[in-house]
ZAMARGU-4260 file (C-alpha; in steps of 0.2 Angstrom, whole numbers, plus 5000, padded with zeros to 4 digits):
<rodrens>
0) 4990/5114/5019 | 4972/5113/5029 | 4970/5098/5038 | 4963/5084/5026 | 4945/5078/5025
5) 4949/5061/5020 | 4964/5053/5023 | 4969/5034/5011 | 4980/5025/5019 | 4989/5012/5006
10) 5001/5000/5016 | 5015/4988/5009 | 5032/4980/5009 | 5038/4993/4998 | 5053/4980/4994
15) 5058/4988/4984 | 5044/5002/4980 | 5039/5001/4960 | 5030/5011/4948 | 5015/5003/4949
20) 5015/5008/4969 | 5016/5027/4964 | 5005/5026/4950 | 4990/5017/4953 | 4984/5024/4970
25) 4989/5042/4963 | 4975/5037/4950 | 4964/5029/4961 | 4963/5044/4973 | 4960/5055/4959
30) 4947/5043/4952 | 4939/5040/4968 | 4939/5060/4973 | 4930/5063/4954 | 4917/5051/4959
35) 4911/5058/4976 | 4912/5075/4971 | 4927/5076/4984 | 4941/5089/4980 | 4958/5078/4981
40) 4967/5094/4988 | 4958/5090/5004 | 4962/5071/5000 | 4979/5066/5009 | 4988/5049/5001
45) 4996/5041/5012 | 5010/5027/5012 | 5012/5013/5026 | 5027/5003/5024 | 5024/4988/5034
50) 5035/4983/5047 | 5034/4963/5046 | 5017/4958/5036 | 5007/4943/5043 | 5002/4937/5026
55) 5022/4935/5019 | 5033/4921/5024 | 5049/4931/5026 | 5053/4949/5032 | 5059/4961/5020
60) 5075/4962/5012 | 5081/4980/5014 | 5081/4987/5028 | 5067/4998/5038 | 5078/5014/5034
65) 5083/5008/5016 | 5063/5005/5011 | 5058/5023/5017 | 5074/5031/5007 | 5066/5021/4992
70) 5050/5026/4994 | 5054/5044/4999 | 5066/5040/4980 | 5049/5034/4971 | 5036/5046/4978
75) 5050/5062/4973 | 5039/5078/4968 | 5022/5070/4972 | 5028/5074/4994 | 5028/5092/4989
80) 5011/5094/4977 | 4999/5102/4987 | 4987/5099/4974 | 4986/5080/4977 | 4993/5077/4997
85) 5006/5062/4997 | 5015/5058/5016 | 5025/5044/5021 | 5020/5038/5038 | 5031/5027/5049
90) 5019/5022/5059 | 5020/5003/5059 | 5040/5004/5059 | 5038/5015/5076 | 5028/5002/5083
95) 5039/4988/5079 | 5052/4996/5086 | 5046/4994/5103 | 5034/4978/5100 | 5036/4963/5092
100) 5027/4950/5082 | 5016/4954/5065 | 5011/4971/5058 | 4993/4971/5057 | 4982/4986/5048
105) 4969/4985/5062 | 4982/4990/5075 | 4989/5006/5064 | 4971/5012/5060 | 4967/5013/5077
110) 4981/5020/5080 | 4980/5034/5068 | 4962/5038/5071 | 4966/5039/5089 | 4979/5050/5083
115) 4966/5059/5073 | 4956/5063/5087 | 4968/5068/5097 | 4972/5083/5086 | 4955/5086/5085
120) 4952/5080/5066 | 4938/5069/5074 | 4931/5072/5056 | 4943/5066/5045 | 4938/5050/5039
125) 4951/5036/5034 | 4950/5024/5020 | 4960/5010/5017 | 4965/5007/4998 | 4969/4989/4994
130) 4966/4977/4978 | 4953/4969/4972 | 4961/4953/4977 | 4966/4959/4993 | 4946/4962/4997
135) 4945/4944/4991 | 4956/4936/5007 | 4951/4953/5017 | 4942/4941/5030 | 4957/4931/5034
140) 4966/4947/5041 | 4967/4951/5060 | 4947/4959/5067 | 4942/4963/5047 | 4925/4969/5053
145) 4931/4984/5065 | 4944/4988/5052 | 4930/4988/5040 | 4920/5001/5051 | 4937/5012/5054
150) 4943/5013/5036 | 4931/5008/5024 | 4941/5001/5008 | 4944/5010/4993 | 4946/4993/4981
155) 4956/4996/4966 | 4949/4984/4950 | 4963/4975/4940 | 4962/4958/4930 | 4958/4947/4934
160) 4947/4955/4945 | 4941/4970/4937 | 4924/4968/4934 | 4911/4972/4950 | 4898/4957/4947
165) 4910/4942/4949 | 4919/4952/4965 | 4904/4954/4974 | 4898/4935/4970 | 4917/4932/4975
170) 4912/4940/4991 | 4896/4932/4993 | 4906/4915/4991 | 4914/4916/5007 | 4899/4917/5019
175) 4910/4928/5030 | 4902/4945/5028 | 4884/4948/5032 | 4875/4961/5021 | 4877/4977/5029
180) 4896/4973/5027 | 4897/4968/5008 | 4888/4985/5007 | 4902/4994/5011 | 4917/4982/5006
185) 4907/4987/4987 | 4906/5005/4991 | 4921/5011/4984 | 4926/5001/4968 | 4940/5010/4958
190) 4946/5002/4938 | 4961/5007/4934 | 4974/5005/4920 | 4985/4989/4922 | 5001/4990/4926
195) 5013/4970/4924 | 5027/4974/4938 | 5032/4969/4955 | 5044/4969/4968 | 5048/4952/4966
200) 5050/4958/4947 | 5059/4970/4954 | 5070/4962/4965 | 5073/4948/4950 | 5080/4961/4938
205) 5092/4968/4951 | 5099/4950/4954 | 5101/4947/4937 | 5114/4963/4934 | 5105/4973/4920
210) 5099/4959/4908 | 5081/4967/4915 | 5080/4983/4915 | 5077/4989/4932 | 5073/5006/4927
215) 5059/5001/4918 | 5051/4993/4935 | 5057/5004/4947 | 5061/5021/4940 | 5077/5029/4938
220) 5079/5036/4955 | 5076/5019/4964 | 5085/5009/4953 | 5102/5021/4955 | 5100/5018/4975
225) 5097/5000/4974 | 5112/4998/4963 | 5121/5011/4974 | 5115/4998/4989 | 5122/4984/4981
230) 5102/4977/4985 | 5094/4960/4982 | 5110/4953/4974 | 5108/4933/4979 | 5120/4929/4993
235) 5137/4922/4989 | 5141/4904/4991 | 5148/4897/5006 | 5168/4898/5006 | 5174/4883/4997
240) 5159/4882/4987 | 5158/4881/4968
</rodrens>
């Protein structure tokens, strides 16, 4: 495969991975691609499990080796189509392996773009593809303005933010951007189908020992190796405890 023009860079828990995970940004990219006139052969997709996120309360569940397995699970053909690039980059589990405290995106897009140039791919440009209502609290994560600059957001439209006028008055609402930066938190809006699932969803349905169909959340591959796993079953009670 030739090297990639544009690379997306969609980051998560991936506790467990879901359907929604591999749909949506496969739809955004294509969406996006279509848009720009950009060939999405020369687009890579890729994934960022997140080591310890700043903006959760607790760590994942499964472990660090357990969430790739899933994801690798989830993603199945789509890591061999050349036609539309998908990769699953480590990079913020590496990094947590010899460093502690919070994963933050500024710290792996900088890394990757180092990276990047490095290899001499100086041209490839990265894109970071988050939610609408991500964008919304984008100002509250670690140095937003440079992350804005390095990976310009592709933001993915879903109720109830799917609609561009309200997002951007949204926007304007929190007097942190100035205008040259709303410009490009605007630049790349994407509306996709909806899709009602979660990993909390999906984590619920595996605690509750099939009376949710897990399948239905998580896909048949997924599902098999959390079952497999014996994952997010709720702890036992203390001994002597009803």
């Amino acid at each position: 495969m030739p090297a990639p023009e544009h690379i997306i860079l969609f980051g998560g828990s991936f506790d467990p991975p879901h359907l929604a995970h591999v749909r949506l940004p496969q739809q955004a990219r294509l969406a996006w691609a279509a848009e720009n006139s950009i060939d999405p052969a020369r687009t890579l997709l890729a994934y960022i499990p997140a080591a310890r996120s700043p903006h959760k309360a607790s760590a994942p569940q499964a472990t660090d080796a357990q969430r790739l397995e899933m994801l690798a699970l989830a993603l199945g053909p789509a890591l061999a189509d050349v036609a539309s690039p998908t990769a699953i980059w480590p990079v913020e589990l590496e990094r947590a392996a010899v460093a502690t405290g919070p994963s933050y995106t500024i710290d792996t897009v900088t890394t990757l773009r180092g990276r990047l140039d490095a290899d001499g791919q100086g041209r490839t440009r990265l894109h970071l593809l988050i939610g609408a209502d991500q964008l919304l609290a984008l100002h509250r994560w670690h140095r937003p303005r440079e992350l804005v600059a390095l990976a310009p957001p592709i933001v993915m439209l879903r109720p109830p933010h799917d609609q561009p006028e309200p997002l951007a008055k949204a926007l304007l609402e929190t007097d942190a951007w100035s205008p040259g930066d709303l410009a490009l938190l605007l630049a790349a809006l994407v509306t996709l189908s909806t899709m009602d699932t979660s990993s909390t969803a999906a984590r619920t349905a595996a605690a509750a020992n099939g009376f949710v169909s897990l399948e239905a959340i998580v896909g048949t591959a997924v599902a098999g190796y959390i079952r497999q796993h014996g994952l997010y079953h709720p702890s036992p009670p203390p001994e002597g405890h009803p």
